[in-house]
MIRO-980771 format. One record per residue (C-alpha): residue number from 1; residue in three letters; chain; y, z, x. Coordinates in steps of 0.2 Angstrom, whole numbers, plus 5000, padded with zeros to 4 digits. Layout:
<pts>
<pt nr="NUM" rest="ALA" kette="A" py="Y" pz="Z" px="X"/>
...
</pts>
This chain:
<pts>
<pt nr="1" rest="UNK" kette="A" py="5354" pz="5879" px="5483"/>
<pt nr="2" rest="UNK" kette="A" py="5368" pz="5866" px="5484"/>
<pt nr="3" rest="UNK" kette="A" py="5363" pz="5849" px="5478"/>
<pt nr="4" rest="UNK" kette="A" py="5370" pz="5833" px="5489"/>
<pt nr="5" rest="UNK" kette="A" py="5374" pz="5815" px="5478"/>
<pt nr="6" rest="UNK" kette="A" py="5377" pz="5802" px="5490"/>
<pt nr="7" rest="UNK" kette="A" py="5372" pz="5783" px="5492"/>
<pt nr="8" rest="UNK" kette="A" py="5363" pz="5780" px="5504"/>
<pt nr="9" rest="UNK" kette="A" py="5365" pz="5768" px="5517"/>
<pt nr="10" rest="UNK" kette="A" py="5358" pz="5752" px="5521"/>
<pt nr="11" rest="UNK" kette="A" py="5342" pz="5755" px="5534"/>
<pt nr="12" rest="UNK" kette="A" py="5345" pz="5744" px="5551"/>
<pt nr="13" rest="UNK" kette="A" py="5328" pz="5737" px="5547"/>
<pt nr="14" rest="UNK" kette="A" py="5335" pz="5730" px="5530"/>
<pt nr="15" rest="UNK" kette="A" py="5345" pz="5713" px="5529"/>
<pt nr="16" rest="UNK" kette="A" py="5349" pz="5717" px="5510"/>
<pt nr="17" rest="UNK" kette="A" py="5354" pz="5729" px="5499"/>
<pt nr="18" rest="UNK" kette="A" py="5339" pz="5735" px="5492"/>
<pt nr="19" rest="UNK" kette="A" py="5339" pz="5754" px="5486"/>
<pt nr="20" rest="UNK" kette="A" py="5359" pz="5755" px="5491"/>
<pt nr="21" rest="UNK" kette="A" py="5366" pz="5753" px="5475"/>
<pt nr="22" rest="UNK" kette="A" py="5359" pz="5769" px="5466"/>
<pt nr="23" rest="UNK" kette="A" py="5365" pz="5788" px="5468"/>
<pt nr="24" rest="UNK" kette="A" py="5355" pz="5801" px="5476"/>
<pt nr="25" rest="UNK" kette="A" py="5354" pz="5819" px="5473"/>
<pt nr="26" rest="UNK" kette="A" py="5343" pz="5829" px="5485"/>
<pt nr="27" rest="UNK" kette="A" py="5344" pz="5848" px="5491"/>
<pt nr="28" rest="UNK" kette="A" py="5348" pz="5855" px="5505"/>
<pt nr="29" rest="UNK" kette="A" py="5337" pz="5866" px="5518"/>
<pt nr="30" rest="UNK" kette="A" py="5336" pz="5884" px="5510"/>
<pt nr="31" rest="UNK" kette="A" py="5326" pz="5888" px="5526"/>
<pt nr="32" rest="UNK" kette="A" py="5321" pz="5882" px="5544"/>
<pt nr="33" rest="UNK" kette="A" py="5306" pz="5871" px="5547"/>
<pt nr="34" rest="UNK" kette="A" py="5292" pz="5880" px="5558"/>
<pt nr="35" rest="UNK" kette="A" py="5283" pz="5872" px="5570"/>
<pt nr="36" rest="UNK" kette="A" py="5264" pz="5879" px="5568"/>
<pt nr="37" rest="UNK" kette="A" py="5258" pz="5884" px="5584"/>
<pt nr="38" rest="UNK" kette="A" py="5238" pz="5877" px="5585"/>
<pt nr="39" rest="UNK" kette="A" py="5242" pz="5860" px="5576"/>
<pt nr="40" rest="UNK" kette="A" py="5260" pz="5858" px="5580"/>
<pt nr="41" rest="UNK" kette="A" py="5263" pz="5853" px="5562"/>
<pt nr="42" rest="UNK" kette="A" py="5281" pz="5856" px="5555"/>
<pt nr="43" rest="UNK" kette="A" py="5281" pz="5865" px="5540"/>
<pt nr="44" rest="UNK" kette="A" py="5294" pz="5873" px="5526"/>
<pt nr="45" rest="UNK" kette="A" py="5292" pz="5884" px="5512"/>
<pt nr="46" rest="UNK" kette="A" py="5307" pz="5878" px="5504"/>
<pt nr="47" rest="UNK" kette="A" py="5299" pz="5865" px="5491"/>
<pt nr="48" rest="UNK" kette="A" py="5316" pz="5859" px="5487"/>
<pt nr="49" rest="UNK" kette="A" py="5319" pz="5848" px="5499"/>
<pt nr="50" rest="UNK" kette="A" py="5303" pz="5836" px="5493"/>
<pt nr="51" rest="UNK" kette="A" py="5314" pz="5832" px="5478"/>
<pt nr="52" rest="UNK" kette="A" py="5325" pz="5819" px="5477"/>
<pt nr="53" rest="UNK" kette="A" py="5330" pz="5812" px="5461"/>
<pt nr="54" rest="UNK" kette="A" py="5340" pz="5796" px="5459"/>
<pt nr="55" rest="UNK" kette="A" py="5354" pz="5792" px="5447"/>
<pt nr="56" rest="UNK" kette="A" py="5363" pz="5774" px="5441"/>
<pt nr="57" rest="UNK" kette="A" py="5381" pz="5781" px="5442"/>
<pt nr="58" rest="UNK" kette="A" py="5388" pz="5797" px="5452"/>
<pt nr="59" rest="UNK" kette="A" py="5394" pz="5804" px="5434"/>
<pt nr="60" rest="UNK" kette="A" py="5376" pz="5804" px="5426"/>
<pt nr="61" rest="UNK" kette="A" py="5374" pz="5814" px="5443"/>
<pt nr="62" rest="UNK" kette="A" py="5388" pz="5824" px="5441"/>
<pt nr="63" rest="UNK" kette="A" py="5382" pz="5828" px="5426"/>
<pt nr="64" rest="UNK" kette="A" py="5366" pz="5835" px="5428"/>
<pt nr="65" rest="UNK" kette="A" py="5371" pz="5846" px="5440"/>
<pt nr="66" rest="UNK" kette="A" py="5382" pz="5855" px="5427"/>
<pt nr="67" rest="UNK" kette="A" py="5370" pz="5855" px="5413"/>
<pt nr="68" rest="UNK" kette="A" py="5356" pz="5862" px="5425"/>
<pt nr="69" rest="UNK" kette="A" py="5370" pz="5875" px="5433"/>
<pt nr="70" rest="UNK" kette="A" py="5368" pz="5868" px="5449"/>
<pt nr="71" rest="UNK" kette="A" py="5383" pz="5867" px="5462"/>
<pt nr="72" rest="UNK" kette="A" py="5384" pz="5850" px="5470"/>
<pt nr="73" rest="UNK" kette="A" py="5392" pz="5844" px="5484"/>
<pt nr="74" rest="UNK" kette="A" py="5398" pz="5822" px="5482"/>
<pt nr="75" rest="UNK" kette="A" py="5399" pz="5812" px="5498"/>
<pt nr="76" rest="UNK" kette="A" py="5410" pz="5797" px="5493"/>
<pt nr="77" rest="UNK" kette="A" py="5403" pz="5781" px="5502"/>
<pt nr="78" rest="UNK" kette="A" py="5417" pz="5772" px="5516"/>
<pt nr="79" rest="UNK" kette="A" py="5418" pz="5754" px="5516"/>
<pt nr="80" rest="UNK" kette="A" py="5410" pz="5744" px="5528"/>
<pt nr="81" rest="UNK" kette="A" py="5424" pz="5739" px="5543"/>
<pt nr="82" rest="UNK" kette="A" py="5418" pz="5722" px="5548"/>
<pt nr="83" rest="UNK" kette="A" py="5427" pz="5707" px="5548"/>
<pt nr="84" rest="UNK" kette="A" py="5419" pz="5689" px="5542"/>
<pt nr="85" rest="UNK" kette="A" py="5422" pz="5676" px="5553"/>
<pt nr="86" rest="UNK" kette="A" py="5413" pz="5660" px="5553"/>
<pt nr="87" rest="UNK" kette="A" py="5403" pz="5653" px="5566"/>
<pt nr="88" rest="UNK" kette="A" py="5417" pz="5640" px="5571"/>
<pt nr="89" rest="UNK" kette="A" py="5427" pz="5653" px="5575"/>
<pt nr="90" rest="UNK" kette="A" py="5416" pz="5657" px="5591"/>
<pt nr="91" rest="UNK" kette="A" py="5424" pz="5642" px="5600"/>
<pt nr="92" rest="UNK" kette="A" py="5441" pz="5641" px="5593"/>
<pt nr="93" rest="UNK" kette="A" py="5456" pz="5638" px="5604"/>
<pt nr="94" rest="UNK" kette="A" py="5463" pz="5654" px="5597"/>
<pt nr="95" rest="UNK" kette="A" py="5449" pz="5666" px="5603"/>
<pt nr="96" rest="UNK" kette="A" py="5454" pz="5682" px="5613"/>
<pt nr="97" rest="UNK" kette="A" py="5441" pz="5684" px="5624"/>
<pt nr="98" rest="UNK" kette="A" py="5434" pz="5671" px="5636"/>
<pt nr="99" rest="UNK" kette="A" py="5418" pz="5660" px="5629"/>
<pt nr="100" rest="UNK" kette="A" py="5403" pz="5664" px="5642"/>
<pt nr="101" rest="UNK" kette="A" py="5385" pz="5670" px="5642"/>
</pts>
């Protein structure tokens, strides 16, 4: 029953920042899903992984997990690699790779 705290990541479909910003502690899988055979639903009995709880900072998080005995596990966020350039700099003389379609 190890907890994960991590923040999530922004969603492809999201131009924003919008639910990035808090910390997240879920559980994870005590058991395998099953595939149940006349329906073909996926099912658990592990009711942990419906709970996920959000926190303001990753010490608040921290900190629950200690007071409820729980051991946790903390992902650390890497920072994004991308390079701002203006939209000028799409023609500029100095440009590395040829200008085409």
């Amino acid at each position: 029953m190890t907890a994960r705290i991590y923040r999530p990541a922004k969603t492809a479909m999201q131009s924003g920042h919008a639910k990035t910003k808090e910390w997240v502690l879920d559980y994870e899988p005590e058991e395998p899903r099953v595939v149940e055979s006349l329906m073909g639903w996926t099912s658990s009995g592990d009711m942990k992984q419906q709970l996920s709880l959000r926190f303001a900072t990753k010490d608040e998080a921290v900190a629950y997990c200690e007071r409820h005995g729980i051991p946790c596990q903390v992902f650390e966020e890497k920072p994004p690699v991308r390079r701002l350039q203006s939209y000028a700099d799409n023609f500029a003389y100095t440009r590395r790779g040829a200008w085409t379609h």
